[in-house]
C-alpha positions as CSV (number, residue, x, y, z in Angstrom):
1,X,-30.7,12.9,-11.3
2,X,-29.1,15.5,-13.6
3,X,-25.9,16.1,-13.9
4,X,-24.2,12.1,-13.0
5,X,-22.2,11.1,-15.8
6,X,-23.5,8.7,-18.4
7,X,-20.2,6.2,-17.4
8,X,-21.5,6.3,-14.3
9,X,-25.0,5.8,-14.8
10,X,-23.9,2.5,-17.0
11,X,-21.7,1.2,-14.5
12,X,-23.4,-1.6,-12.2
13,X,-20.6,-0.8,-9.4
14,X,-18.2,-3.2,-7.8
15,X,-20.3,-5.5,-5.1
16,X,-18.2,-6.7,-2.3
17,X,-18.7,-9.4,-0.2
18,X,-21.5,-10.2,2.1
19,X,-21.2,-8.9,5.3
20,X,-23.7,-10.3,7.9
21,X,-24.4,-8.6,11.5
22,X,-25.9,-12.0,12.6
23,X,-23.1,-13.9,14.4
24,X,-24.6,-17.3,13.8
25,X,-23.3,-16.8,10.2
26,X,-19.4,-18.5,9.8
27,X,-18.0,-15.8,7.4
28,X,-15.6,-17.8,4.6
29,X,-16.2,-15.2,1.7
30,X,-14.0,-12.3,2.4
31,X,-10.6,-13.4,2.9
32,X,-10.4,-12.1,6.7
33,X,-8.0,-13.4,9.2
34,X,-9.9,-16.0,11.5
35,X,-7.3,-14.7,14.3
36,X,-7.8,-11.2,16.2
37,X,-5.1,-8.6,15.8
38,X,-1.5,-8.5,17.1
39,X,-2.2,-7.1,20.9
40,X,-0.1,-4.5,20.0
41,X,-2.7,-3.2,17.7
42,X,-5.3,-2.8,21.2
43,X,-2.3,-1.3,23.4
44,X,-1.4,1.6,20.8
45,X,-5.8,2.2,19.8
46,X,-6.2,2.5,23.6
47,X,-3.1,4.8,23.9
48,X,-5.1,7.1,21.2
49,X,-8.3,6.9,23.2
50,X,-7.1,9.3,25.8
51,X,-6.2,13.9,25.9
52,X,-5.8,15.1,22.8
53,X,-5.1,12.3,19.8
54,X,-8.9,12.7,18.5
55,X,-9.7,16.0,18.8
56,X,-6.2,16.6,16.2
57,X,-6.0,15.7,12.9
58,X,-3.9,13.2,12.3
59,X,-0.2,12.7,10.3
60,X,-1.1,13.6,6.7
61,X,1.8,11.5,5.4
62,X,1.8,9.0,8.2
63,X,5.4,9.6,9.0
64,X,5.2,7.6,11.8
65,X,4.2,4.3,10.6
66,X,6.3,5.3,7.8
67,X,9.5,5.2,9.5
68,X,7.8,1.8,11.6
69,X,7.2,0.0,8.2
70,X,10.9,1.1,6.7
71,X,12.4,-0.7,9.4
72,X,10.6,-3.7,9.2
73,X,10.3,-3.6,5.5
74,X,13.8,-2.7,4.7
75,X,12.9,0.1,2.3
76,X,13.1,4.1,2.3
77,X,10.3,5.5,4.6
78,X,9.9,8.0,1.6
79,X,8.9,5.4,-0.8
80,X,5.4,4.2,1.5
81,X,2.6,6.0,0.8
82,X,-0.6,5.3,3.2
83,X,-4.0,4.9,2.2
84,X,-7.6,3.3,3.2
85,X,-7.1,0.0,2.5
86,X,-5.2,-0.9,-0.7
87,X,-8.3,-0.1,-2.6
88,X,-7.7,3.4,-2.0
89,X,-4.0,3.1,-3.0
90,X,-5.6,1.8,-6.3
91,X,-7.7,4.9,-6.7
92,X,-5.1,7.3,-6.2
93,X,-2.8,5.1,-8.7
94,X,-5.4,5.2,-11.3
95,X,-6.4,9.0,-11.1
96,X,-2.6,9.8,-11.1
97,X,-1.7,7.7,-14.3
98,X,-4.8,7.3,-16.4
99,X,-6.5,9.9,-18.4
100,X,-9.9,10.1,-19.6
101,X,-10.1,7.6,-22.2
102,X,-6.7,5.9,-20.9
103,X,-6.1,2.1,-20.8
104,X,-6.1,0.2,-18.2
105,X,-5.0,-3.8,-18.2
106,X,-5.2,-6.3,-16.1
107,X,-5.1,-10.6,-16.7
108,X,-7.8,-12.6,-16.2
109,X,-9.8,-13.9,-14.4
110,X,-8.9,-11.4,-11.6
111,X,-9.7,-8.7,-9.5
112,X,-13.5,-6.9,-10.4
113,X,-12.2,-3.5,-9.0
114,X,-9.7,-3.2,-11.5
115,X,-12.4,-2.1,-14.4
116,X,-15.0,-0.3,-12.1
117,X,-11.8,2.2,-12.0
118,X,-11.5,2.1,-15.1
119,X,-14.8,2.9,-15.8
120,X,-15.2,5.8,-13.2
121,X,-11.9,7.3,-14.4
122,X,-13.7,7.1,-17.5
123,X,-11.2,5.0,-19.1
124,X,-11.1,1.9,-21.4
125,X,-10.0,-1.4,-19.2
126,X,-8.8,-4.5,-21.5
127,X,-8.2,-8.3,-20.2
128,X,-5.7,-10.9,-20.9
129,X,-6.2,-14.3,-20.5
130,X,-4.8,-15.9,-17.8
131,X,-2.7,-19.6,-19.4
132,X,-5.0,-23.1,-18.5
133,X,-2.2,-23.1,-15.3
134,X,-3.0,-19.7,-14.3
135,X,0.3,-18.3,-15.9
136,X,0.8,-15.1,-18.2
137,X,0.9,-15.4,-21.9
138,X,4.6,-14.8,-23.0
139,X,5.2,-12.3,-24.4
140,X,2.6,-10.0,-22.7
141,X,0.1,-8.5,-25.6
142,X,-0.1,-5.4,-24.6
143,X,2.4,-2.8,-24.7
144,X,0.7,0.5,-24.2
145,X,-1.4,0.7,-20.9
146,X,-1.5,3.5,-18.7
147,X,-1.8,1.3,-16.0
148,X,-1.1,-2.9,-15.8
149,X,-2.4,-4.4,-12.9
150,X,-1.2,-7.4,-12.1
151,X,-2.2,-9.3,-8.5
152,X,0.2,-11.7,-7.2
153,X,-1.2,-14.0,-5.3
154,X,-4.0,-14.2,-7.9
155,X,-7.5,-14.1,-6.4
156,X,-10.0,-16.4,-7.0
157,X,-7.1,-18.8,-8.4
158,X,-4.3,-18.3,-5.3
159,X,-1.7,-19.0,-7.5
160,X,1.5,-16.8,-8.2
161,X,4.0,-15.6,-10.9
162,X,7.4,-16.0,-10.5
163,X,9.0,-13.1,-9.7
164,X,11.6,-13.7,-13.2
165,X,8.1,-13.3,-15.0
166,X,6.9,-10.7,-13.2
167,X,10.3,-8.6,-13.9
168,X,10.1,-9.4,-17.5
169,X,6.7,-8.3,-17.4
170,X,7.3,-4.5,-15.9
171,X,10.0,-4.5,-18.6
172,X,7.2,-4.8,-21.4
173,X,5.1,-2.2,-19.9
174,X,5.4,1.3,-18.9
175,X,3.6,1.4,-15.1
176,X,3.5,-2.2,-13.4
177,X,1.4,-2.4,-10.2
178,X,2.2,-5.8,-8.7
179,X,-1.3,-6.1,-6.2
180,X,0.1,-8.2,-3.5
181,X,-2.4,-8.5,-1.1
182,X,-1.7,-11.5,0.0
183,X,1.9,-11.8,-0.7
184,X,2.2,-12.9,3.2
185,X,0.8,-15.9,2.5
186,X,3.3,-17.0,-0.8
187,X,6.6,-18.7,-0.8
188,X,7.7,-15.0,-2.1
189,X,7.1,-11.6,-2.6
190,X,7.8,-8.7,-5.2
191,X,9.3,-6.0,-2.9
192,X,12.7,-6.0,-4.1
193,X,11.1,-5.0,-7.5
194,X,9.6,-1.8,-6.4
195,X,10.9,1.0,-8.2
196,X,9.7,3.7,-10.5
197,X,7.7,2.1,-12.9
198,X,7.1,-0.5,-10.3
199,X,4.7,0.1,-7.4
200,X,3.7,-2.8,-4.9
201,X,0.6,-2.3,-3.1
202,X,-0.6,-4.2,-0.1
203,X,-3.5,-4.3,2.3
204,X,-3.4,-4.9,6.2
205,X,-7.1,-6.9,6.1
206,X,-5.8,-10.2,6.0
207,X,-2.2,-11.0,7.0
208,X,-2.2,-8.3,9.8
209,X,-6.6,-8.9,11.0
210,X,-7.1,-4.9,10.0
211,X,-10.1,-5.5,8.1
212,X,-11.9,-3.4,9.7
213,X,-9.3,-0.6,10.5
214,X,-9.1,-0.3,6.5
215,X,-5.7,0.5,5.8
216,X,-3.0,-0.3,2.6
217,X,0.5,0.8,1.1
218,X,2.2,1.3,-1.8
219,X,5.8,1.1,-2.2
220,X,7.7,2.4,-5.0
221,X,10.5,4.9,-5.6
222,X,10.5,8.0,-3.9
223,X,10.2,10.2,-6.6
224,X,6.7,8.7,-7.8
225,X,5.3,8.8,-4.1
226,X,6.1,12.1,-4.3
227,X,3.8,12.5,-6.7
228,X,1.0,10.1,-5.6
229,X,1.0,12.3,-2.7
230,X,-0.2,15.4,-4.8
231,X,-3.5,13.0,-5.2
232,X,-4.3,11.2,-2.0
233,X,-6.6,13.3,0.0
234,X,-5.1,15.0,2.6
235,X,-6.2,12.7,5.6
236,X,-7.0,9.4,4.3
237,X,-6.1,7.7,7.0
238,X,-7.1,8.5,10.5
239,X,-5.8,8.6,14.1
240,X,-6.4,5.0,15.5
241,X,-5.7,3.3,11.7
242,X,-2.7,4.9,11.7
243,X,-2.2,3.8,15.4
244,X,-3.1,0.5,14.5
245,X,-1.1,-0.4,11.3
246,X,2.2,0.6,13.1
247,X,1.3,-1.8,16.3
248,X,-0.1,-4.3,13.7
249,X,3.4,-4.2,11.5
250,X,5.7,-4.0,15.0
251,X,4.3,-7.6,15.6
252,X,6.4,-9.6,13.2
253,X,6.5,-12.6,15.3
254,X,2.7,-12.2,15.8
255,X,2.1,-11.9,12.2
256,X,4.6,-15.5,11.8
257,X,2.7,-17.2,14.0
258,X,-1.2,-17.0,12.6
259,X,0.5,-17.3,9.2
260,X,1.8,-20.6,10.1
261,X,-1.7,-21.9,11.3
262,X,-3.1,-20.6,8.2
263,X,-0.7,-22.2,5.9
264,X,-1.6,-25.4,7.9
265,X,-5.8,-25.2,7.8
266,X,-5.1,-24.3,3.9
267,X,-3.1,-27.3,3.3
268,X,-5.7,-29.7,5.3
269,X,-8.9,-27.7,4.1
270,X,-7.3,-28.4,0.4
271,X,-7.3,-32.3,0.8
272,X,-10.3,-32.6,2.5
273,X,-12.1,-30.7,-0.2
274,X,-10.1,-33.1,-3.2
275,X,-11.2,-36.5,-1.4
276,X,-15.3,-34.3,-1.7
277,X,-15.0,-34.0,-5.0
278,X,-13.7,-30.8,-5.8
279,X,-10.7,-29.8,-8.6
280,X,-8.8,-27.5,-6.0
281,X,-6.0,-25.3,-7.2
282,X,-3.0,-25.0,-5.0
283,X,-3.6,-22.0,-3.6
284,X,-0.2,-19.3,-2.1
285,X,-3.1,-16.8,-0.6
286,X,-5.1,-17.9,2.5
287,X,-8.5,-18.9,0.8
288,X,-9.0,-21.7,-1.9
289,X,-10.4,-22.1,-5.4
290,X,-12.9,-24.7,-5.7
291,X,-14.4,-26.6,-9.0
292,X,-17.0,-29.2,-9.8
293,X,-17.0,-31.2,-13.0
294,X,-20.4,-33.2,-11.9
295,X,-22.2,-30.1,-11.1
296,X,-22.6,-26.3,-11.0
297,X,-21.3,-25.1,-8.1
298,X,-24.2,-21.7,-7.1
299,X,-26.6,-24.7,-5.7
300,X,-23.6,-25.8,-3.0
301,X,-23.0,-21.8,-2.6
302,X,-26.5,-21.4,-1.8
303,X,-27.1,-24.9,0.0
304,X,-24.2,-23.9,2.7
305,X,-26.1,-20.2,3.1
306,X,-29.3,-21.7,4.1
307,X,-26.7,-23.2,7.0
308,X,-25.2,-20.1,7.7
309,X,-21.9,-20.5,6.0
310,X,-20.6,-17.7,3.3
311,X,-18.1,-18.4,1.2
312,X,-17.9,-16.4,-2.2
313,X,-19.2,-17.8,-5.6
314,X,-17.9,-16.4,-9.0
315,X,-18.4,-16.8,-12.2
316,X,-16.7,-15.5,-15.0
317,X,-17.1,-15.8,-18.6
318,X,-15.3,-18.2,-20.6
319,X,-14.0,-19.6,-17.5
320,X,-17.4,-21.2,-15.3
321,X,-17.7,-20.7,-12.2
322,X,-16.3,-22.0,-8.8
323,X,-16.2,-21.2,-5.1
324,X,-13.7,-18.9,-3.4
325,X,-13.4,-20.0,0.2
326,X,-11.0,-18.3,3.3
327,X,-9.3,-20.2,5.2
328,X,-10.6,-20.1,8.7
329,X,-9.3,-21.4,12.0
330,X,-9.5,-25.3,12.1
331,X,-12.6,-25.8,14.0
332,X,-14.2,-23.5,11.2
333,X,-12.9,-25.7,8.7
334,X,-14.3,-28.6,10.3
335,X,-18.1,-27.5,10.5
336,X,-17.5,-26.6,6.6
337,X,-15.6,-29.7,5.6
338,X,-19.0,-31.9,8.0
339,X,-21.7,-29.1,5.9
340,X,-20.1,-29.8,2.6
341,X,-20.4,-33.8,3.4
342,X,-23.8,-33.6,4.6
343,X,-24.9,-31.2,1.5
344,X,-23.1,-33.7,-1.1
């Protein structure tokens, strides 16, 4: 294979979650809603199914969902930029602030994709310890990052920095992103902080049930997503996406209502799995971080595949490992909560 760059050669690759085509399996390992989209999201896809919406290219910049999402947002429509999923949004961050041999930073344990684009940008990526309560250190260590990353709601952890911290934070570095894909699910979100050396990214797979739409923001001051706009490709985000995210975000009362009903099968999934056994962290983010003291946790992972329940096992050095688990609808919770029993 001539020619492919030794960093990526190296590189083993972010590996995302598995993702079964057998419907027996009861998927808890990615994160998705366990409720279907607003019906708004079907009405506007089946308005673009008919004459002429997919033979045309569709809006480069997204101005329509733009102008939705100000609205409901209460921001500048000039200050969203779209993308394909908020992974893509991280991409075109990274390529737009972080030379070859740049720095990247993020806390950890944390998000994986933070270093593989570090190491396709062929950049150096550095971590800082998350504190035993899953704080940041204080004062933050490093000063001179290209990029900081910082997600908020944590994942695998769930928890949350105050937003005091997080403000003190961007005031230590030079380019903050605050990752808050699943701020829908906290007690408080970073949006008021988005400015120019502030950029708040978000996904519409889990709050909004868009996983497999794939689409994401950013949010940030004008002026930079003029620039991030020189970088994104020039469609990244197609007709019925686009179609779909401005139904998806119209539906605010929609959006309240599975929240609730997560926040409530969190809550009861979390007890239920202290009174099995498990150190649970309270969790702002609609899955849960497991831990076992008596035992490793892989054999439970694997134990509750052979029955056709995912959930997501990590491991992370210096840290052990645990098990990440979304929270489903309740009856999903229930035949985990009876497989965990049986298993333990």
């Amino acid at each position: 294979m001539p020619g492919i760059r030794d960093t990526i050669r190296g590189m083993a690759g972010y590996v995302p979650g598995e993702q079964p085509r057998d419907g027996e399996y009861l998927k808890l390992n990615t994160n998705e809603s366990p409720y279907p989209p607003s019906p708004r999201v079907f009405e506007a896809i089946r308005e673009h199914l008919t004459g002429d919406r997919l033979r045309k290219y569709p809006e480069p910049m997204g101005n329509t969902f733009r102008q939705a999402a100000g609205r409901v947002l209460g921001v500048d429509p000039d200050s969203i930029l779209i993308g394909n999923g908020s992974d893509d949004i991280l991409t075109i961050l990274t390529r737009t602030y972080v030379p070859e041999g740049g720095l990247i930073v993020s806390p950890t344990p944390s998000y994986i994709l933070y270093e593989s684009l570090a190491k396709i940008q062929g950049a150096r990526f550095r971590t800082v310890p998350f504190t035993s309560d899953w704080q940041l250190p204080d004062p933050w260590p490093v000063k001179d990052a290209d990029l900081t990353f910082l997600p908020n709601p944590n994942s695998p952890s769930g928890t949350c920095i105050p937003l005091d911290r997080v403000k003190r934070l961007a005031e230590e570095v030079g380019t903050l992103v605050l990752d808050e894909a699943y701020a829908d699910f906290a007690e408080e979100n970073g949006l008021r902080l988005a400015s120019k050396n502030v950029i708040v990214t978000r996904t519409f797979s889990k709050s909004y049930a868009l996983a497999g739409i794939r689409f994401g923001i950013a949010i940030a001051d004008p002026a930079v997503i003029h620039e991030l706009l020189k970088v994104k490709d020039s469609y990244n985000c197609d007709v019925l996406s686009l179609a779909a995210a401005t139904g998806a975000i119209q539906d605010q009362a929609y959006l309240a209502e599975c929240r609730t009903k997560i926040l409530a099968t969190r809550t009861r999934m979390a007890t239920a799995l202290a009174g099995l056994g498990f150190a649970v962290t309270p969790s702002q983010a609609n899955f849960l971080w497991a831990r076992r003291s008596d035992r490793p946790a892989k054999p439970i992972y694997e134990a509750l595949k052979e029955r056709k329940i995912l959930i997501r096992y990590m491991n992370y050095a210096g840290y052990g490992d645990g098990l990440r688990i979304s929270v489903g609808t309740d009856a999903e919770a229930d035949r985990l909560l009876e497989t965990l029993r049986a298993i333990l």
